[in-house]
GUVONU-209427 format. One line per 2 residues: number of its first residue (from 1); their letters; for each residue x negated, y negated, z of N, C-alpha, C. Coordinates in steps of 0.1 Angstrom, whole numbers, padded with zeros to 4 digits. Layout:
% GUVONU-209427
NUM = a = X Y Z X Y Z X Y Z; ...
//
This chain:
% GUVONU-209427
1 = xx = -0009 0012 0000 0000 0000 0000 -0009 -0012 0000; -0008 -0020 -0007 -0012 -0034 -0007 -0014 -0039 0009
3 = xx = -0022 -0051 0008 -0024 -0058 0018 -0011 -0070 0023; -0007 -0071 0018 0001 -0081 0019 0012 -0073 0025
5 = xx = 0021 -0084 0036 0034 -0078 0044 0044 -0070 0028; 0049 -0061 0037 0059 -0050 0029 0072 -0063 0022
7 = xx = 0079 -0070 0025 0092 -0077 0025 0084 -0086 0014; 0069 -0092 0014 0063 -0099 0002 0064 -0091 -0009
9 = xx = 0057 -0075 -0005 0056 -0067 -0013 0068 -0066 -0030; 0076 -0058 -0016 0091 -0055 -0022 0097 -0068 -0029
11 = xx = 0098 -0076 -0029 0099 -0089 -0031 0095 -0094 -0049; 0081 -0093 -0047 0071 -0094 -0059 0078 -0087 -0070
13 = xx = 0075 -0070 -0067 0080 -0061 -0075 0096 -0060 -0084; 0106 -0067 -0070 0117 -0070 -0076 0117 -0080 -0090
15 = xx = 0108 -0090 -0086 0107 -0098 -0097 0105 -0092 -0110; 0093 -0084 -0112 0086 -0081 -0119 0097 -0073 -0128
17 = xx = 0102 -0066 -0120 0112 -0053 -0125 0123 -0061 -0131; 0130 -0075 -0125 0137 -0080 -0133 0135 -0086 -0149
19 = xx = 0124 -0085 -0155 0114 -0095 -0163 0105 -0084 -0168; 0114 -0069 -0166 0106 -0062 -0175 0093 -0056 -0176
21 = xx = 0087 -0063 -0163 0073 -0061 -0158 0065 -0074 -0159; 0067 -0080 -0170 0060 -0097 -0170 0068 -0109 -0165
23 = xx = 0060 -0114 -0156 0068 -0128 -0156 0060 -0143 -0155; 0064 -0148 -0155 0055 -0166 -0151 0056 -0170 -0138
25 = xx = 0049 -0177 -0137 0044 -0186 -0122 0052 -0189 -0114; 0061 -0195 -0118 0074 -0202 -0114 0077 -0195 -0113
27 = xx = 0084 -0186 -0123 0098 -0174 -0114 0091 -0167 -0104; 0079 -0168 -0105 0073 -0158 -0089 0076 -0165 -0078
29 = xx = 0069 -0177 -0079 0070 -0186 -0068 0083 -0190 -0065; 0094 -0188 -0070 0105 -0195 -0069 0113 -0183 -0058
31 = xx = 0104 -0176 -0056 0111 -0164 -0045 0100 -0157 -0038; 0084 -0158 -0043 0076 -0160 -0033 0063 -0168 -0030
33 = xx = 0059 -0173 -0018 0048 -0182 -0021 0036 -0174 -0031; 0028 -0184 -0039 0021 -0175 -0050 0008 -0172 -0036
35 = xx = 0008 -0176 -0030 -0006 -0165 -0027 -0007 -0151 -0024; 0007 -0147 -0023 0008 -0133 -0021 0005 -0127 -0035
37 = xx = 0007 -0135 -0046 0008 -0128 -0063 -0010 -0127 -0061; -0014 -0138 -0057 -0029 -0139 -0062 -0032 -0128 -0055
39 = xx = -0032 -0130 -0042 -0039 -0113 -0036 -0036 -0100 -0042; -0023 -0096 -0050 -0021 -0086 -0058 -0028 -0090 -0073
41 = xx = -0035 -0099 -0078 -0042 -0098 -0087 -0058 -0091 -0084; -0063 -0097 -0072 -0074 -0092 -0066 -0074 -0080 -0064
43 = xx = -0065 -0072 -0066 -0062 -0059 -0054 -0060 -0047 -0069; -0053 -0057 -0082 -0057 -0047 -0089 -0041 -0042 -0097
45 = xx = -0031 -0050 -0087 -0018 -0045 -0087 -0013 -0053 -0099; -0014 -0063 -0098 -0010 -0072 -0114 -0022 -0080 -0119
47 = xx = -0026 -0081 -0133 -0032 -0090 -0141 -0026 -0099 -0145; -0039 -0106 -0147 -0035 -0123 -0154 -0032 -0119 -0169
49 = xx = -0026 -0124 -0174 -0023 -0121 -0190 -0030 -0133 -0196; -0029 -0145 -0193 -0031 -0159 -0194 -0026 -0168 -0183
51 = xx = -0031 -0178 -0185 -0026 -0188 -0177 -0008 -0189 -0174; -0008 -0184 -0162 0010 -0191 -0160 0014 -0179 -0163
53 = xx = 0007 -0168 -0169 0017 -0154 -0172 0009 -0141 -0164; 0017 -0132 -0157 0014 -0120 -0148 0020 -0108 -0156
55 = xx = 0014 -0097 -0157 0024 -0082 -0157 0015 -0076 -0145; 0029 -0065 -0140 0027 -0056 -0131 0023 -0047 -0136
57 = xx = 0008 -0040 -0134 0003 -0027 -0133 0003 -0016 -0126; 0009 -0017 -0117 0010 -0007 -0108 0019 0001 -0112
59 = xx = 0018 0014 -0107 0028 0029 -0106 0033 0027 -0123; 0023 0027 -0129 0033 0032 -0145 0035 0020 -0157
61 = xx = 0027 0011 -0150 0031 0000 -0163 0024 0005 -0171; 0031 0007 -0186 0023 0014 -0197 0026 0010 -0208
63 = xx = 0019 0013 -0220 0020 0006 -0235 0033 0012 -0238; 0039 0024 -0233 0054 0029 -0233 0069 0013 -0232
65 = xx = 0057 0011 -0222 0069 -0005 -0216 0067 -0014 -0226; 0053 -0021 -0229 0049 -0026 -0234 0056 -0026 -0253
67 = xx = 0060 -0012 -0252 0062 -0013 -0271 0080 -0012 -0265; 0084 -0012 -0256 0101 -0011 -0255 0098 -0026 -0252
69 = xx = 0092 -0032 -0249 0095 -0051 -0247 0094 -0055 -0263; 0086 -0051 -0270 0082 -0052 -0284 0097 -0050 -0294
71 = xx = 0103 -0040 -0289 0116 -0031 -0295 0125 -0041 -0295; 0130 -0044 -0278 0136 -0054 -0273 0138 -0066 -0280
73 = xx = 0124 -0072 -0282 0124 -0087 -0286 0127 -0084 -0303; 0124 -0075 -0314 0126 -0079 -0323 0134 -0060 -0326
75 = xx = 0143 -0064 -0323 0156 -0049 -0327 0156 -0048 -0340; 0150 -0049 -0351 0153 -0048 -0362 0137 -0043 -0367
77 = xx = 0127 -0045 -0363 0113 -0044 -0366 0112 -0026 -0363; 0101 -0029 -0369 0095 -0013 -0372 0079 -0013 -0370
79 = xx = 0074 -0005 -0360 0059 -0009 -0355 0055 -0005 -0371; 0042 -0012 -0372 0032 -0007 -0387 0018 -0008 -0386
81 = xx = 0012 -0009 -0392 0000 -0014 -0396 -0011 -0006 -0383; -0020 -0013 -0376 -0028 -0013 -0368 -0019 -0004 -0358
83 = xx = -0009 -0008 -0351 -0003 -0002 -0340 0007 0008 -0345; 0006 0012 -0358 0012 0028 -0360 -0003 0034 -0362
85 = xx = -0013 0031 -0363 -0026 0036 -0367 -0031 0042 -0354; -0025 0034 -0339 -0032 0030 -0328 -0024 0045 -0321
87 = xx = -0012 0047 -0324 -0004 0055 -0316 -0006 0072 -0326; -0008 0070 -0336 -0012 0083 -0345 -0029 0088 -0341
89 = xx = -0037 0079 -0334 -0048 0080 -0328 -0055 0077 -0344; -0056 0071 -0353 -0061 0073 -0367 -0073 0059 -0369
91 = xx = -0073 0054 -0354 -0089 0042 -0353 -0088 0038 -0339; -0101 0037 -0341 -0108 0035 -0326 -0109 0022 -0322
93 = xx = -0105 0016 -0332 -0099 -0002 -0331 -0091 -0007 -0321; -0091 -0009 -0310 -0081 -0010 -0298 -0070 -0021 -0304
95 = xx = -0058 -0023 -0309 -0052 -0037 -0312 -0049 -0043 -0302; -0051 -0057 -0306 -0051 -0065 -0293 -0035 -0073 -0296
97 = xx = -0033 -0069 -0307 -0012 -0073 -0311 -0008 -0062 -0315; 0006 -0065 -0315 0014 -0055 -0318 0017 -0058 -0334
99 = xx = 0019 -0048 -0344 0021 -0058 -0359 0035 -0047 -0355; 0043 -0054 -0360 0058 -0052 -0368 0065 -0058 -0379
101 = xx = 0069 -0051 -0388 0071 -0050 -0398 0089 -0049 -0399; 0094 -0064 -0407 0108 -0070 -0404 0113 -0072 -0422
103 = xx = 0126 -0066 -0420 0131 -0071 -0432 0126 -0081 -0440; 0124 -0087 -0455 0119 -0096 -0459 0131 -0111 -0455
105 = xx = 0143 -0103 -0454 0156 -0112 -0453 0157 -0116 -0437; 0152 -0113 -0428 0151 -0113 -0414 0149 -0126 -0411
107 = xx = 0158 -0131 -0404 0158 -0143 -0398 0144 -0139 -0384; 0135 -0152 -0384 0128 -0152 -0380 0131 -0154 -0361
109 = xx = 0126 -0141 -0356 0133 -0141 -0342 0123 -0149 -0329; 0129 -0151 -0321 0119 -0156 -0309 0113 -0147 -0302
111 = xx = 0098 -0151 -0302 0089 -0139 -0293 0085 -0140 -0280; 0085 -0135 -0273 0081 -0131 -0259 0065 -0136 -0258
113 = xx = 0064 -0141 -0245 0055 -0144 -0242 0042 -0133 -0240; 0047 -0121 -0240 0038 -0111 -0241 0045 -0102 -0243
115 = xx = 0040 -0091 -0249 0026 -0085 -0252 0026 -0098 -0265; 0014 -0100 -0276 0014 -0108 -0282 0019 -0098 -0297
117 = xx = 0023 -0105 -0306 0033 -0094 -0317 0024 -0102 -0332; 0023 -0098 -0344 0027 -0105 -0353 0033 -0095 -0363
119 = xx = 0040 -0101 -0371 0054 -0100 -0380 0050 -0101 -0394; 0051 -0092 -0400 0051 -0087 -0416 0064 -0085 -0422
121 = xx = 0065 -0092 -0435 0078 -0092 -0441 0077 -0081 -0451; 0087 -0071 -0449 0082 -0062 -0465 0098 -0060 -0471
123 = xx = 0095 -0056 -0484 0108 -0057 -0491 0113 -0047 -0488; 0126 -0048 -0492 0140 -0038 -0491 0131 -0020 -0493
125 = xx = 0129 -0018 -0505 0118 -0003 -0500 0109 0000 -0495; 0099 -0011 -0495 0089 -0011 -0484 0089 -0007 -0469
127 = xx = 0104 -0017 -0465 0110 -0016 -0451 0117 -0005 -0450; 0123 0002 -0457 0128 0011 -0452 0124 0028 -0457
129 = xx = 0116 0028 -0465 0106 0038 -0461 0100 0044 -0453; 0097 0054 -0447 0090 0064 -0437 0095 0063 -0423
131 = xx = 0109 0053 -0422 0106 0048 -0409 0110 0064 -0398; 0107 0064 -0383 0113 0075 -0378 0114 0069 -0365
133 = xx = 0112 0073 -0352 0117 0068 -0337 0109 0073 -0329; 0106 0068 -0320 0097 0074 -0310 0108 0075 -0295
135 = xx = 0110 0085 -0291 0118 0089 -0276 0111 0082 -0265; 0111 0069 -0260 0104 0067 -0251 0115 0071 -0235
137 = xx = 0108 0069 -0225 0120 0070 -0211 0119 0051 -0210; 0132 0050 -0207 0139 0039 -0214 0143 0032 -0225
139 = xx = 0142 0037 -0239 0152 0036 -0249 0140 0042 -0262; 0144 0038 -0271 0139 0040 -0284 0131 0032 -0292
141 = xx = 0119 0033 -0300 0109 0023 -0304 0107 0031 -0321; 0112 0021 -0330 0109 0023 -0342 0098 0020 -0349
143 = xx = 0090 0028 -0354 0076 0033 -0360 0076 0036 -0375; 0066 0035 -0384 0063 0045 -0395 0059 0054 -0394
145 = xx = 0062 0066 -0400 0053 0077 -0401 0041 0077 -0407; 0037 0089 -0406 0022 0091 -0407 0016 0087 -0421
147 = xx = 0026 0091 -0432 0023 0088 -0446 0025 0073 -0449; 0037 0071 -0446 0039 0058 -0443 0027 0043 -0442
149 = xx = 0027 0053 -0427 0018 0044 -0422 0000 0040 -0431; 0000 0055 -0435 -0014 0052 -0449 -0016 0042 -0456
151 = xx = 0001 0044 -0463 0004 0037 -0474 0005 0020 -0474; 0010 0018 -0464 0007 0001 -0456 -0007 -0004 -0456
153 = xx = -0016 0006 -0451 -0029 0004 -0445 -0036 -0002 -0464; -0035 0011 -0468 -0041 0007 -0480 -0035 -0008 -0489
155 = xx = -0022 -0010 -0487 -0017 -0021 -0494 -0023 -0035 -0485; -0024 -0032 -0471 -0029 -0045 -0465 -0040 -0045 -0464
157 = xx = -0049 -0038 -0466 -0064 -0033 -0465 -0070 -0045 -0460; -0069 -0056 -0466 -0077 -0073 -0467 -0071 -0076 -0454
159 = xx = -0062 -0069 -0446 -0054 -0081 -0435 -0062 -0071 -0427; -0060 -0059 -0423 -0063 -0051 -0415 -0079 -0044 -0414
161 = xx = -0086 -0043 -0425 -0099 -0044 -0426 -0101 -0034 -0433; -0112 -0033 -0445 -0112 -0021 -0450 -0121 -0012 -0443
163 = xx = -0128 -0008 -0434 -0133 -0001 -0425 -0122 0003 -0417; -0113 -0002 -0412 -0099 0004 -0405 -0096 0012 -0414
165 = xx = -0092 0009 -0425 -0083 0017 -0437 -0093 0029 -0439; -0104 0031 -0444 -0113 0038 -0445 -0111 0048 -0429
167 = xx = -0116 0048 -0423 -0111 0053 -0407 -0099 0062 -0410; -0087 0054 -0411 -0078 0058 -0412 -0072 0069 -0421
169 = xx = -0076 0071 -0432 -0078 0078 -0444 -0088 0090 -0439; -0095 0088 -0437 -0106 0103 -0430 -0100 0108 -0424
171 = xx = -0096 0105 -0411 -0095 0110 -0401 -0076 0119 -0406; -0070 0104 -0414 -0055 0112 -0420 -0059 0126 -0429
173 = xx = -0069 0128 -0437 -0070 0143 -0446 -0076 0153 -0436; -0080 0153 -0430 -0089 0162 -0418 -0078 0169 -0411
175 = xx = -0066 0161 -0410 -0053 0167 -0402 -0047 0177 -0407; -0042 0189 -0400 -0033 0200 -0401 -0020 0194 -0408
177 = xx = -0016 0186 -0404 -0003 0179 -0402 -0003 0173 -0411; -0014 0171 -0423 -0006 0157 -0430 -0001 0165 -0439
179 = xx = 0005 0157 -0447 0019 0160 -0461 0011 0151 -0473; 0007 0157 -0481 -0004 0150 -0492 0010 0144 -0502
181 = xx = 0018 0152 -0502 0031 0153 -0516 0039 0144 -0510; 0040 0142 -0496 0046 0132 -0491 0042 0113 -0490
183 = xx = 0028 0120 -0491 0020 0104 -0490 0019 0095 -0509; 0020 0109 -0516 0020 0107 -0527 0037 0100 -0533
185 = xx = 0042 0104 -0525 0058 0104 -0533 0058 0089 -0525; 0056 0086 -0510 0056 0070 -0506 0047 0062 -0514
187 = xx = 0036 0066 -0519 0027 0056 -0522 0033 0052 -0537; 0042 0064 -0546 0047 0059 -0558 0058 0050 -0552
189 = xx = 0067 0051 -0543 0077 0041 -0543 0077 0029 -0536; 0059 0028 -0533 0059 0014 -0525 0048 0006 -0536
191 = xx = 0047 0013 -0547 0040 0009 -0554 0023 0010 -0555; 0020 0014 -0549 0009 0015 -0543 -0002 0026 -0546
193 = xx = 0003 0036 -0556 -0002 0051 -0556 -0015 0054 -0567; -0017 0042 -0574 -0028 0041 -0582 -0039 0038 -0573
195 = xx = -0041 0030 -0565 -0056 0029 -0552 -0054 0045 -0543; -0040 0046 -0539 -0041 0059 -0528 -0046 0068 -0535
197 = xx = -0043 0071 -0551 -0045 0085 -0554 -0068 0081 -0559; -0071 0068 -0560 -0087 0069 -0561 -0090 0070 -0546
199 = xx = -0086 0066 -0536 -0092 0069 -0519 -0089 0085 -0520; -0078 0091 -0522 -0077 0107 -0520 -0093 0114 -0532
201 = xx = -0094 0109 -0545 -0105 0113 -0551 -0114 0116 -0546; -0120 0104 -0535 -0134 0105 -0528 -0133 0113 -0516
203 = xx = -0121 0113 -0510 -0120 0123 -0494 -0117 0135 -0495; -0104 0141 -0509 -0105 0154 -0507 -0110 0163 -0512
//
């Protein structure tokens, strides 16, 4: 148990739990004095995100939470890029955002102060290609698949780095599990299957 009295404790946590696990300065303070938050930063129990912003780490705060706040804030998005790469284990690239991938027609939504997100427009087949769902405990988080997810990599190659893409491509033919006829049939209808099928040349 923390150092701080139990009633500060319990107190904090409620906060946190209302807000999802992140909150700001103020709504802490506005129900406890902040020196109790600062000693739970010392202690290990919550981090600074930035200035003025706290999440709770303790007992379970996880990227589980972290991509249902992601879900939350943009219900219509579909994780892609780097952070479908990141959860397929397919680079060692830690992302430090979340990329989601939003209708081209998508009214542009408001973001959360954290985790930090950015937002890719793709067209009507682009967007609705590969997509599938991830079962989290507390609701559901929409992803590309594995092919999918290739086929993005190689189209944004310049946004995302070609050493990611490259990464990502090795490490995808190596796998038991991939679907080559699958990545083939997304890469013809995202347009894209003239570069996928010269990267498949050199890897398989």
């Amino acid at each position: 148990m923390p150092s701080i009295p139990e009633e500060k404790y319990r107190a904090l946590r409620a906060v946190f739990h209302k807000k999802e696990g992140v909150a700001r300065t103020q709504e802490i303070a506005s129900e406890v004095h902040p020196r109790y938050l600062y000693r739970l930063v010392e202690e290990g129990v919550v981090e600074k995100v930035k200035r003025g912003l706290y999440c709770w780490r303790e007992e379970g705060y996880s990227l589980d939470q972290e991509m249902l706040i992601v879900a939350r804030s943009l219900p219509g998005g579909v994780l892609c890029l780097r952070s479908a790469l990141s959860h397929y284990e397919l680079t060692t690239v830690s992302p430090w955002e979340y990329q989601v991938a939003l209708h081209r027609d998508a009214h542009t939504p408001v973001l959360p102060d954290y985790p930090p997100i950015r937002m890719f427009y793709f067209s009507q087949t682009q967007f609705e290609t590969g997509q599938t769902t991830l079962e989290l405990e507390g609701g559901t988080v929409r992803i590309y698949d594995l092919e999918k997810t290739i086929c993005d990599c190689v189209r944004y190659r310049k946004t995302i780095g070609q050493d990611v893409v490259k990464e990502a491509l090795g490490g995808y033919v190596r796998r038991n599990e991939r679907d080559l006829d699958k990545l083939l049939r997304y890469a013809e209808r995202t347009r894209i299957s003239g570069r996928i099928r010269r990267y498949l040349e050199v890897l398989v």
